[in-house]
DRENTOR-242305 format. One record per residue (C-alpha): x, y, z. Coordinates in nm, 3 decimals. Each point is the difference from the previous one (the first is absolute). Layout:
! residues N
<atom><u>X</u><v>Y</v><w>Z</w></atom>
...
This chain:
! residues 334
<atom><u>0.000</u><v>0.000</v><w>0.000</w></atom>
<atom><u>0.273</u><v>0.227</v><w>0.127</w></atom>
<atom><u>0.213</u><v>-0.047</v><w>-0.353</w></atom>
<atom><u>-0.367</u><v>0.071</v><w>-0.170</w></atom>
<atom><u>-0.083</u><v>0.299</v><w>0.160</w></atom>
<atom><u>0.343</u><v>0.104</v><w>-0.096</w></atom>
<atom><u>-0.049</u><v>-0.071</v><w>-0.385</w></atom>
<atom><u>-0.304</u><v>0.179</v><w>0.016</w></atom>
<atom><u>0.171</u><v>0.280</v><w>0.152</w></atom>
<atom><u>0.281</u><v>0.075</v><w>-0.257</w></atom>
<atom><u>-0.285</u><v>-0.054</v><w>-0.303</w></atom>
<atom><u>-0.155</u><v>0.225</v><w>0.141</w></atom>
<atom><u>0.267</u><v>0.258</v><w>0.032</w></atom>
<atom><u>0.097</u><v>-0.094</v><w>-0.317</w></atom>
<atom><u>-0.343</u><v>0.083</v><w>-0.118</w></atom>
<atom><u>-0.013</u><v>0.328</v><w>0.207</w></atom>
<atom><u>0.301</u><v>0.085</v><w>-0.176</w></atom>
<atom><u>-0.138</u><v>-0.062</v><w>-0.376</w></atom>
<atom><u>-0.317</u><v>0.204</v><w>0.120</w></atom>
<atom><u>0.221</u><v>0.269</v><w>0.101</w></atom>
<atom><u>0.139</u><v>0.097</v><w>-0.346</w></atom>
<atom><u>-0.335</u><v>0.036</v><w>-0.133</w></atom>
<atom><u>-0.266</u><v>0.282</v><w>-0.006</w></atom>
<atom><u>-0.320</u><v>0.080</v><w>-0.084</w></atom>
<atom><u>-0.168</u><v>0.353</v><w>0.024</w></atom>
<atom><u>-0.349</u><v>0.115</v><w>-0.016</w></atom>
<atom><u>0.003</u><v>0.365</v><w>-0.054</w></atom>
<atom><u>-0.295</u><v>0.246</v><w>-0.164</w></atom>
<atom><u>-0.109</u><v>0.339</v><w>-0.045</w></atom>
<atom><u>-0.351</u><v>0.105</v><w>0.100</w></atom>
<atom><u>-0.075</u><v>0.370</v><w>-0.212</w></atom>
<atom><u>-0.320</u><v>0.141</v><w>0.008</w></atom>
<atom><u>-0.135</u><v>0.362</v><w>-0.116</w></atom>
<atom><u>-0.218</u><v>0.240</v><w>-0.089</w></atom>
<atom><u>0.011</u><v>0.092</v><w>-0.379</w></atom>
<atom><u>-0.176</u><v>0.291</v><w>-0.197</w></atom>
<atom><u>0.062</u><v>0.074</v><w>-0.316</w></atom>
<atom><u>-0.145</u><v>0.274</v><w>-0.273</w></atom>
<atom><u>-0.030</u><v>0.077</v><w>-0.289</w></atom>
<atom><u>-0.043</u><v>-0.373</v><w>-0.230</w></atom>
<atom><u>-0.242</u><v>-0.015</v><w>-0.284</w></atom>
<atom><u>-0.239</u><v>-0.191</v><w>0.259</w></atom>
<atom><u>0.014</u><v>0.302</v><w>0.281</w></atom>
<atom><u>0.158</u><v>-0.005</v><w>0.391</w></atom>
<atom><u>0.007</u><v>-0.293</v><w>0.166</w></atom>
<atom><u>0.089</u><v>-0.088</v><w>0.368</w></atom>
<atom><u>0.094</u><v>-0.296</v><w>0.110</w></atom>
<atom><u>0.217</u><v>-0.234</v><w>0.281</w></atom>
<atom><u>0.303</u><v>-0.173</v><w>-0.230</w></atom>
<atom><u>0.214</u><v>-0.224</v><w>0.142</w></atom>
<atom><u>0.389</u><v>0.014</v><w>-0.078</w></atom>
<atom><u>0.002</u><v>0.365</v><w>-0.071</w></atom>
<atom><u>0.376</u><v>0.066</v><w>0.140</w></atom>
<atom><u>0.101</u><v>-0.363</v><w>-0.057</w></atom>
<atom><u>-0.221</u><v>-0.259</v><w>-0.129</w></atom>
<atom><u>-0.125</u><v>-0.207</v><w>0.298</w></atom>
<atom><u>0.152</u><v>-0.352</v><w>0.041</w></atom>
<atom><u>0.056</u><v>-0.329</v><w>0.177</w></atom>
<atom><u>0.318</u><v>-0.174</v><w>-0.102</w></atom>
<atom><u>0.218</u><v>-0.306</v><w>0.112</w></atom>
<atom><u>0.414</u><v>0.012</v><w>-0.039</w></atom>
<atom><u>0.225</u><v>-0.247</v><w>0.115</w></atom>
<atom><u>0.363</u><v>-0.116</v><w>-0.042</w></atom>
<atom><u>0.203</u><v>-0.296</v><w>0.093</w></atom>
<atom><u>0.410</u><v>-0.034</v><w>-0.002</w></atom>
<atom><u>0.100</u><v>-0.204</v><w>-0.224</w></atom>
<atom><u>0.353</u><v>-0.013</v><w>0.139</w></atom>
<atom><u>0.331</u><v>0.201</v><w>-0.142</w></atom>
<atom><u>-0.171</u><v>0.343</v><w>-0.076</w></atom>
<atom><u>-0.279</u><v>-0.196</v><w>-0.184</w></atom>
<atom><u>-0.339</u><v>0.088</v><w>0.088</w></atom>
<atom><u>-0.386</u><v>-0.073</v><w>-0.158</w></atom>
<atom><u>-0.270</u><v>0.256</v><w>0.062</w></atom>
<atom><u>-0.363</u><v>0.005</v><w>-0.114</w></atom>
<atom><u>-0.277</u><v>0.310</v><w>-0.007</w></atom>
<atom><u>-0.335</u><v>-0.080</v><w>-0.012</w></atom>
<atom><u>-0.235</u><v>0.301</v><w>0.008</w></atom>
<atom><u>-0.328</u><v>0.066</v><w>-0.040</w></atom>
<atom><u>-0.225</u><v>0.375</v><w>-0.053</w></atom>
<atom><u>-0.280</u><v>0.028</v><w>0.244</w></atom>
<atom><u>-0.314</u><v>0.263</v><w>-0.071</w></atom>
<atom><u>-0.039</u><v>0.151</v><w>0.389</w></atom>
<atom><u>-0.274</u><v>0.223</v><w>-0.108</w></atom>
<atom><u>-0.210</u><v>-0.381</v><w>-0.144</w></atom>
<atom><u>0.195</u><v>-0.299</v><w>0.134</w></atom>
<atom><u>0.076</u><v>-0.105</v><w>-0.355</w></atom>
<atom><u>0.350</u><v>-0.042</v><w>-0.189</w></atom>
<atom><u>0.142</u><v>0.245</v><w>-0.230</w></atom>
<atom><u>0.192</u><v>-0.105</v><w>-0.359</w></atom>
<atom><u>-0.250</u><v>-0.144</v><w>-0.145</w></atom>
<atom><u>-0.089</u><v>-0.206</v><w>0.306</w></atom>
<atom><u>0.338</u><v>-0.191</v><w>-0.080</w></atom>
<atom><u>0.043</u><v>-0.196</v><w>0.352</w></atom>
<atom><u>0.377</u><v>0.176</v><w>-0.055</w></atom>
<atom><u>-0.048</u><v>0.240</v><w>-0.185</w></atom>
<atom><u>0.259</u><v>0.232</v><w>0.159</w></atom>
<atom><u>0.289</u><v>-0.234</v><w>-0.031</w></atom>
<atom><u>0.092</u><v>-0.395</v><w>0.008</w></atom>
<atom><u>0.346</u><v>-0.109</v><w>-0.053</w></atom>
<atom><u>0.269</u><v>-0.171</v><w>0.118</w></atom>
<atom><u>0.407</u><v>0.033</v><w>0.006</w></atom>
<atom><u>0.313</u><v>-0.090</v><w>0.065</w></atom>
<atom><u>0.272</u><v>0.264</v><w>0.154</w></atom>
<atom><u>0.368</u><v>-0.070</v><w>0.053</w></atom>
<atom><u>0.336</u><v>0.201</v><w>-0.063</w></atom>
<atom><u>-0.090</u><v>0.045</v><w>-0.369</w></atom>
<atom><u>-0.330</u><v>0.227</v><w>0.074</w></atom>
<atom><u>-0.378</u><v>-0.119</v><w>-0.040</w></atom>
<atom><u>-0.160</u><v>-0.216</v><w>-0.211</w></atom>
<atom><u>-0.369</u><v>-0.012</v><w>0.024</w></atom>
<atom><u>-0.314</u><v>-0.155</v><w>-0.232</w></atom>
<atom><u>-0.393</u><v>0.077</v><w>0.033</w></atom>
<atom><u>-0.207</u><v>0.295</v><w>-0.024</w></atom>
<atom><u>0.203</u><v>0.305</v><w>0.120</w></atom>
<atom><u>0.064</u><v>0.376</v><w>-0.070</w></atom>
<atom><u>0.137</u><v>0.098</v><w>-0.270</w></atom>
<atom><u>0.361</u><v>0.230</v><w>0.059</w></atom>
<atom><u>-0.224</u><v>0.314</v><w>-0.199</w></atom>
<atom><u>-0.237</u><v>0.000</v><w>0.231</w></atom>
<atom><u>0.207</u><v>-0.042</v><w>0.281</w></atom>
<atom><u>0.279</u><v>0.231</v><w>-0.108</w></atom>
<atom><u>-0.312</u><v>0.274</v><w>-0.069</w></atom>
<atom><u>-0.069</u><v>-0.062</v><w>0.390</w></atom>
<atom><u>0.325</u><v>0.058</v><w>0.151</w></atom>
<atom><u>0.017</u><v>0.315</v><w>-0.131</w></atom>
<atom><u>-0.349</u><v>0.142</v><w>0.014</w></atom>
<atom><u>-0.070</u><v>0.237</v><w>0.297</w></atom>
<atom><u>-0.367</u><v>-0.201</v><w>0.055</w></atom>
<atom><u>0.151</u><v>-0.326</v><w>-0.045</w></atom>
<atom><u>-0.269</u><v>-0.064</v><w>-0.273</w></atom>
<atom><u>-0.285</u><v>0.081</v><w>0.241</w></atom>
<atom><u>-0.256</u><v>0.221</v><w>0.090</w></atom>
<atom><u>-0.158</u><v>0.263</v><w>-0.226</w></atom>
<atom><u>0.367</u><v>0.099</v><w>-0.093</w></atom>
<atom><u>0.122</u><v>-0.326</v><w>-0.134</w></atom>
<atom><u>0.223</u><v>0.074</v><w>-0.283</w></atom>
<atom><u>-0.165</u><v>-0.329</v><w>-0.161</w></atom>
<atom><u>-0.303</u><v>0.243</v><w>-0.123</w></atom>
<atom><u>0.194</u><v>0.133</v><w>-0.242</w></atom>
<atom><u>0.334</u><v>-0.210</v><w>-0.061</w></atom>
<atom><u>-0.013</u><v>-0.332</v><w>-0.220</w></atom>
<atom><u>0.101</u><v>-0.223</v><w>0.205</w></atom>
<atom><u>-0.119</u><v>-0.325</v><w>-0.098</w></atom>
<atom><u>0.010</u><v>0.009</v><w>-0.413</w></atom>
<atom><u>-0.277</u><v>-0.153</v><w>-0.126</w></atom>
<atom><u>-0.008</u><v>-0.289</v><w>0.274</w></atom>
<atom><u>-0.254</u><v>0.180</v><w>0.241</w></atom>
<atom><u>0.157</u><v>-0.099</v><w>0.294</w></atom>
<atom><u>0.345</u><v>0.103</v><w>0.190</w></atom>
<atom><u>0.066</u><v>-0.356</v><w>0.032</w></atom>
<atom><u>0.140</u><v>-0.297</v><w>-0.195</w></atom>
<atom><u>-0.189</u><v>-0.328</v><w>-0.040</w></atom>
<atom><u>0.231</u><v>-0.324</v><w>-0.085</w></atom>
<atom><u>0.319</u><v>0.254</v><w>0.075</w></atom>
<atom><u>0.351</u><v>-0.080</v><w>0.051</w></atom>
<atom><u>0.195</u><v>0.209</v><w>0.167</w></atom>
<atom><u>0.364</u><v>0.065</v><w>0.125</w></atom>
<atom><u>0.139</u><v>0.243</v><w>0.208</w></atom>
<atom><u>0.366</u><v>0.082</v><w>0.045</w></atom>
<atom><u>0.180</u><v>0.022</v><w>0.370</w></atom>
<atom><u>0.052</u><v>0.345</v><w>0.100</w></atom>
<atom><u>0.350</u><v>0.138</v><w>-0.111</w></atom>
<atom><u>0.086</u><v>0.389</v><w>0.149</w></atom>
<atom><u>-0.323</u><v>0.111</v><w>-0.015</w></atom>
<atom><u>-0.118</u><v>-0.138</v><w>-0.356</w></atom>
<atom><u>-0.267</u><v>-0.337</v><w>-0.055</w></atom>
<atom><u>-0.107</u><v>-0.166</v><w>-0.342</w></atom>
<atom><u>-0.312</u><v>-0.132</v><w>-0.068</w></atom>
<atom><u>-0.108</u><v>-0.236</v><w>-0.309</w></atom>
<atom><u>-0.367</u><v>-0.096</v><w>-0.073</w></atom>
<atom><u>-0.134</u><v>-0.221</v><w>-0.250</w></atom>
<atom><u>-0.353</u><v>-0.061</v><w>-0.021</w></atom>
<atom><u>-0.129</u><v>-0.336</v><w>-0.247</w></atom>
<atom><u>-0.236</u><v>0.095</v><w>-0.232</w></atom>
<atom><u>-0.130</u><v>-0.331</v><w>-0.003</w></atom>
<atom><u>-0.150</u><v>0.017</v><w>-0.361</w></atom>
<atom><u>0.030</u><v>-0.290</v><w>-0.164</w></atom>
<atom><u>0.188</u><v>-0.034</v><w>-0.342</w></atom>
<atom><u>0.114</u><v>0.403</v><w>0.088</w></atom>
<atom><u>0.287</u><v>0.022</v><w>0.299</w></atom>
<atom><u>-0.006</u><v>0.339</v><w>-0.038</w></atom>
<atom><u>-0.403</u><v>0.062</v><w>-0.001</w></atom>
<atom><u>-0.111</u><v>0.159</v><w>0.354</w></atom>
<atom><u>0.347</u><v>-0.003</v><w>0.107</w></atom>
<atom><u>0.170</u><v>0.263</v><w>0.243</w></atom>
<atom><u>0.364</u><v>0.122</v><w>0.019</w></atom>
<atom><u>0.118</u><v>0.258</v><w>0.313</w></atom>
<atom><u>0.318</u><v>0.053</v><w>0.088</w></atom>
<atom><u>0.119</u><v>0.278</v><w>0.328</w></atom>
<atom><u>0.269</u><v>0.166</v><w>0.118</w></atom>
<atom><u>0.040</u><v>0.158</v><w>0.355</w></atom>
<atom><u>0.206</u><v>0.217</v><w>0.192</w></atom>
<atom><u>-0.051</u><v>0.034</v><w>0.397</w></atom>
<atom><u>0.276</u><v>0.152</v><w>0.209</w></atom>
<atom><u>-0.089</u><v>0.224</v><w>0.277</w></atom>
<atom><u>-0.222</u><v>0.303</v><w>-0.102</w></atom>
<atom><u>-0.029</u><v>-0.067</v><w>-0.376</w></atom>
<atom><u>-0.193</u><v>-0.239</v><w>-0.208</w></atom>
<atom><u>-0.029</u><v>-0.049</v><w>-0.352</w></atom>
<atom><u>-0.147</u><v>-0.268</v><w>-0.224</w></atom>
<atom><u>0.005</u><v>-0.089</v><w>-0.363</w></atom>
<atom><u>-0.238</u><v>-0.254</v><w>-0.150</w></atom>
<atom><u>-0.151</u><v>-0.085</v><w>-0.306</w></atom>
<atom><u>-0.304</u><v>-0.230</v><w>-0.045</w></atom>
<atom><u>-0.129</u><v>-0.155</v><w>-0.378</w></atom>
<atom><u>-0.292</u><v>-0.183</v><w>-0.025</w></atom>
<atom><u>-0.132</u><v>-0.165</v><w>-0.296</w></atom>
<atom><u>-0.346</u><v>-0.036</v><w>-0.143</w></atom>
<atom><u>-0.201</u><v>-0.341</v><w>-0.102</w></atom>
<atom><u>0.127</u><v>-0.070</v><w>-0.279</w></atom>
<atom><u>0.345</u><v>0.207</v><w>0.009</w></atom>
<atom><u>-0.022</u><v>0.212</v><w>-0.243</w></atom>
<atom><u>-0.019</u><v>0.312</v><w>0.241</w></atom>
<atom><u>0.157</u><v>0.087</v><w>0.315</w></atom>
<atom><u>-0.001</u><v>0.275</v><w>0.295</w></atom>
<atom><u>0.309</u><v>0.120</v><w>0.109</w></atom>
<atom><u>0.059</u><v>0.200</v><w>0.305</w></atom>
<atom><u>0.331</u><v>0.134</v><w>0.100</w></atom>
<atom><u>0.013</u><v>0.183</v><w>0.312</w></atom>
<atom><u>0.285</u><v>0.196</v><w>0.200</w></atom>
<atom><u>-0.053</u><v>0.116</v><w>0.334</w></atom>
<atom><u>0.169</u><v>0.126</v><w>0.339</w></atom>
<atom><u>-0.082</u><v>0.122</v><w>0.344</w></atom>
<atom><u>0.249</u><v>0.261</v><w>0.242</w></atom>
<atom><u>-0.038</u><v>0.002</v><w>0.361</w></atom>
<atom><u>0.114</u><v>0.363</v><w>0.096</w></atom>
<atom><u>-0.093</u><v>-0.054</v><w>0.366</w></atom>
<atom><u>-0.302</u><v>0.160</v><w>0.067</w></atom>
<atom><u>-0.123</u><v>-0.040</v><w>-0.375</w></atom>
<atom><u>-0.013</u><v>-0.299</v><w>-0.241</w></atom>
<atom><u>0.025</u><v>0.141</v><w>-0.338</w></atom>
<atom><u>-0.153</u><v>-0.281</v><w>-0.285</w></atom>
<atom><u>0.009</u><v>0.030</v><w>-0.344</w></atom>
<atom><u>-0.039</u><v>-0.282</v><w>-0.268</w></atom>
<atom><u>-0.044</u><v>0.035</v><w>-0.413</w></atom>
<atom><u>-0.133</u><v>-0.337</v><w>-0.242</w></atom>
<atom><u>-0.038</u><v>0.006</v><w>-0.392</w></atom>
<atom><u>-0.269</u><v>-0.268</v><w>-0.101</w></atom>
<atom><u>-0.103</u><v>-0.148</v><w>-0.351</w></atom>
<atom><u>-0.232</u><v>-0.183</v><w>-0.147</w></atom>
<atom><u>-0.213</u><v>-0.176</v><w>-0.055</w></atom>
<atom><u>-0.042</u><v>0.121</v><w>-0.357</w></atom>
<atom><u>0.114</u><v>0.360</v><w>-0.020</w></atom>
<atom><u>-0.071</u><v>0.078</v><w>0.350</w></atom>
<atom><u>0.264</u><v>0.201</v><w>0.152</w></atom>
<atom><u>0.050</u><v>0.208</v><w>0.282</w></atom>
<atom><u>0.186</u><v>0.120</v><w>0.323</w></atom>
<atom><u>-0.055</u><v>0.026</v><w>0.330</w></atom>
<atom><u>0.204</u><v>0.268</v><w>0.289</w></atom>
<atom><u>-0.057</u><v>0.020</v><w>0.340</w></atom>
<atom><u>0.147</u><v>0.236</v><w>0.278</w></atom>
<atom><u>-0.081</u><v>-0.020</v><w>0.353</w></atom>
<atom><u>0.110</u><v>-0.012</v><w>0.355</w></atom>
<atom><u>-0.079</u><v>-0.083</v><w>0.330</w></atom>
<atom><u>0.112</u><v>0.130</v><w>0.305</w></atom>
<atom><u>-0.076</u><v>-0.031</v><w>0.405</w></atom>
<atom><u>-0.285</u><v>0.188</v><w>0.115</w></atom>
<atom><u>-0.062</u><v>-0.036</v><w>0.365</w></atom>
<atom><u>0.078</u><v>-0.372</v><w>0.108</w></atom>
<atom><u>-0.162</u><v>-0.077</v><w>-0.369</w></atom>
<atom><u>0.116</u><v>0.030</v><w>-0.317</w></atom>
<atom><u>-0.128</u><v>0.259</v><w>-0.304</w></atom>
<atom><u>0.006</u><v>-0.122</v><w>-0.346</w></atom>
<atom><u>-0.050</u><v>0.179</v><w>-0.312</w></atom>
<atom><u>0.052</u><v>-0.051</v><w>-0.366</w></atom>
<atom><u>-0.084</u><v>0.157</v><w>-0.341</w></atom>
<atom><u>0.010</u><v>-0.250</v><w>-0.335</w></atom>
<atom><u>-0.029</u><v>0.126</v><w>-0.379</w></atom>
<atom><u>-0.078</u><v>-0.253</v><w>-0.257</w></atom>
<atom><u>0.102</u><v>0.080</v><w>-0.350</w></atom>
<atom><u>-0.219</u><v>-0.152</v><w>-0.283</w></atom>
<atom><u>0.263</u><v>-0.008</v><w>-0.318</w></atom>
<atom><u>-0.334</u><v>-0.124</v><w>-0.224</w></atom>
<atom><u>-0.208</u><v>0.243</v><w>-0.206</w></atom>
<atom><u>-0.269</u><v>0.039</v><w>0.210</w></atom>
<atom><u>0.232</u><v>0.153</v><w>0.295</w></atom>
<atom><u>-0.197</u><v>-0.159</v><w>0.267</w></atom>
<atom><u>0.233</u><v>0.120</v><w>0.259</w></atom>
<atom><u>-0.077</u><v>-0.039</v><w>0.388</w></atom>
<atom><u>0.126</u><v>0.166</v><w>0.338</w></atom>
<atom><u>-0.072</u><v>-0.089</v><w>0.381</w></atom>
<atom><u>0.092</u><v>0.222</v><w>0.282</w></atom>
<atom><u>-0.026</u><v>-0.224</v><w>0.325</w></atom>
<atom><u>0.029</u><v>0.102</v><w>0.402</w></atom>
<atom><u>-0.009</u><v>-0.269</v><w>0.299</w></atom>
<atom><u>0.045</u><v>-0.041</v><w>0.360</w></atom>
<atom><u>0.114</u><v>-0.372</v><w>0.187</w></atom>
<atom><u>-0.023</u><v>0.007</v><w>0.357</w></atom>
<atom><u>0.141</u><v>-0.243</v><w>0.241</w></atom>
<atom><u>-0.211</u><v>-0.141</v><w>0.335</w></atom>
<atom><u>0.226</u><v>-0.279</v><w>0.037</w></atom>
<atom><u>0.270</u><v>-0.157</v><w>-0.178</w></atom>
<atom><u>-0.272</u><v>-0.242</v><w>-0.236</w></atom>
<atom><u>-0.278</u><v>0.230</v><w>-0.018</w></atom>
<atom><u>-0.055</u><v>0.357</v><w>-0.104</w></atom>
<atom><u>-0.213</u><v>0.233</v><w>-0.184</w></atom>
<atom><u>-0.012</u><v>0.136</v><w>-0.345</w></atom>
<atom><u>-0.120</u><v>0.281</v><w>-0.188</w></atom>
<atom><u>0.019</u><v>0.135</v><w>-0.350</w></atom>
<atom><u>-0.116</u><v>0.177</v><w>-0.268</w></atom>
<atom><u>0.104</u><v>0.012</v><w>-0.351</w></atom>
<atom><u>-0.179</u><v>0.177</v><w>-0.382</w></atom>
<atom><u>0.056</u><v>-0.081</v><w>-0.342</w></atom>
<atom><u>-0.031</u><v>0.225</v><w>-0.344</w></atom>
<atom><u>-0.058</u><v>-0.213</v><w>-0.251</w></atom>
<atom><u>0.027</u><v>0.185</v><w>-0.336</w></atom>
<atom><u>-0.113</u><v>-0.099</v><w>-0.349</w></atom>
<atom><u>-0.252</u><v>-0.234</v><w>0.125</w></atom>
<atom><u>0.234</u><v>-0.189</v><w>0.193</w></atom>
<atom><u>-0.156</u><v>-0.212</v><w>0.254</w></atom>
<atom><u>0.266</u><v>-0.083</v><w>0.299</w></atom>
<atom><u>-0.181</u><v>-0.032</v><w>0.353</w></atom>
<atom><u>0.088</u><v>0.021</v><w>0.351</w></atom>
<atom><u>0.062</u><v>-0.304</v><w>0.178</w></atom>
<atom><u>0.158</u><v>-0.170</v><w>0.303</w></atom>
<atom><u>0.210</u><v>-0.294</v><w>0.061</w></atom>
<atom><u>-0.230</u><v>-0.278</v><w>-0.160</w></atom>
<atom><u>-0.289</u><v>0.222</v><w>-0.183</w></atom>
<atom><u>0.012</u><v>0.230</v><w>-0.315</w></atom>
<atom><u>-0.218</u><v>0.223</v><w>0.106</w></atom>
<atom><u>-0.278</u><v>0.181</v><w>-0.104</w></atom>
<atom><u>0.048</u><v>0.295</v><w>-0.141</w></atom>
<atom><u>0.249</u><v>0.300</v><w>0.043</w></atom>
<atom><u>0.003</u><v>0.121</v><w>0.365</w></atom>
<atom><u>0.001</u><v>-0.230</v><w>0.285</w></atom>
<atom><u>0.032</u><v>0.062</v><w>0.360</w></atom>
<atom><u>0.105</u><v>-0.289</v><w>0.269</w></atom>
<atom><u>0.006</u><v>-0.104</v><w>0.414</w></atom>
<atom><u>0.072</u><v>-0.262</v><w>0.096</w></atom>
<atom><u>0.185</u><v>-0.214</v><w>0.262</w></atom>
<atom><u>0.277</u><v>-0.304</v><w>-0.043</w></atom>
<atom><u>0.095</u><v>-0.243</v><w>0.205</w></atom>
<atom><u>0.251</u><v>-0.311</v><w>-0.031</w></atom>
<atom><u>0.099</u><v>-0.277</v><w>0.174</w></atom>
């Protein structure tokens, strides 16, 4: 018995120890506001949105060591409708992103649905962080063509850090059969991190159906932490499809403002076609902290469309309405 108990012991520190160098976390976001907007073809509207700073969420992550530097990692994540109890993408049961990796000396390697490095680059850099009525996403093309800022059936790699600069590769199967190159996306970034400066270079090309068309967004942008004030600015060129071409600029900052923080940001889009359909947005917004996961947001943000163009104010999930729309809301995660 005494050489049993024994055995049983050392399996199951053994065990214990296996256990140890694997995790699994449940984390979330739980975003809930008020939302009025003006001035859409169908009149004012007023309504509670969910995942109007950041789009409300319940995700699982883990990781287990693999042994010399050699990791595995998995995200499984899922967008959650506060104001209805439903799902968001689509009612996709992951809509938000599903993937897993390996990681190791030689960077990140990762497969599944996932973000693609424009959208994520556009983010970074963006004094709303692609949220509220100031997201930059209202006006900048951000996902060509694919309606979505993420990648389904993606690869994609991302280089160890190396003084301040990271490489990402993403290649997104088309999946068409007989055409490799129908449906298919190509993004490629390049960042630069090192104390108070940030800047980012991607470019994004997605094909059409039958790929004989594609949209093409190249995008350059930075962000300069003076101390009290975060200056942003970031600049794309997009194409296609067809003859479609056009650029988007963006200058913002944000700045401290009691123990909260100020954000503000002006965008001109530049229609290159005939028609001139050119757009701006002037945006203003206010985050305050009551804890370290939850705080409270407001913002405010217009849009002249000219020529008949038809861009709308949205938030971090919806498009919006029409030209004007005015948020509050709270955030919490966990």
């Amino acid at each position: 018995m005494k050489k049993m108990a024994i055995a049983l012991g050392l399996i199951g520190a053994f065990s214990g120890a296996a256990y140890a160098q694997s995790s699994v976390t449940v984390y979330g976001v739980a975003d809930l506001g008020l939302v009025a907007e003006s001035g859409g073809a169908g009149g004012s509207v007023a309504k509670l949105s969910s995942g109007v700073e950041a789009g409300s969420r319940l995700g699982f992550k883990g990781i287990e060591d693999l042994g010399n530097g050699l990791s595995v990692n998995f995200v499984l994540e899922t967008g959650i409708a506060m104001d209805t109890g439903g799902s968001n993408q689509g009612n996709t049961l992951f809509g938000r992103q599903a993937l897993v990796g390996l990681k190791g000396g030689f960077g990140s390697v990762s497969a599944g649905r996932q973000y693609t490095p424009l959208f994520l680059s556009l983010d970074s850099v963006d004094p709303f962080g692609t949220g509220l009525a100031g997201a930059s996403t209202n006006l900048f093309a951000y996902y060509p063509t694919s309606g979505n800022a993420r990648m389904t059936n993606s690869v994609i790699y991302n280089t160890p850090g190396m003084d301040g600069f990271t490489g990402t590769l993403a290649y997104g199967f088309g999946e068409v059969a007989g055409n490799t190159s129908a449906n298919r996306q190509i993004g490629a970034s390049l960042t630069y991190e090192q104390g108070p400066i940030l800047i980012t270079l991607v470019h994004h090309n997605t094909n059409d159906a039958i790929a004989s068309d594609s949209a093409k967004t190249t995008l350059l942008g930075g962000a300069y932490n003076f101390g009290p004030v975060k200056l942003h600015l970031v600049y794309d060129s997009n194409s296609g499809p067809g003859s479609t071409k056009n650029t988007d600029a963006l200058i913002g900052v944000s700045a401290p403002l009691g123990d909260g923080t100020l954000m503000a940001s002006y965008i001109h889009k530049d229609d290159k076609s005939a028609a001139d359909k050119d757009a701006s947005q002037i945006a203003i917004g206010y985050s305050y902290p009551l804890s370290k996961r939850t705080n409270i947001y407001t913002a405010y943000a217009r849009i002249n469309n000219k020529n008949g163009a038809g861009y709308t104010v949205g938030n971090a999930i919806e498009s919006g309405s029409g030209d004007k729309a005015f948020n509050l809301g709270i955030r919490h995660k966990f």
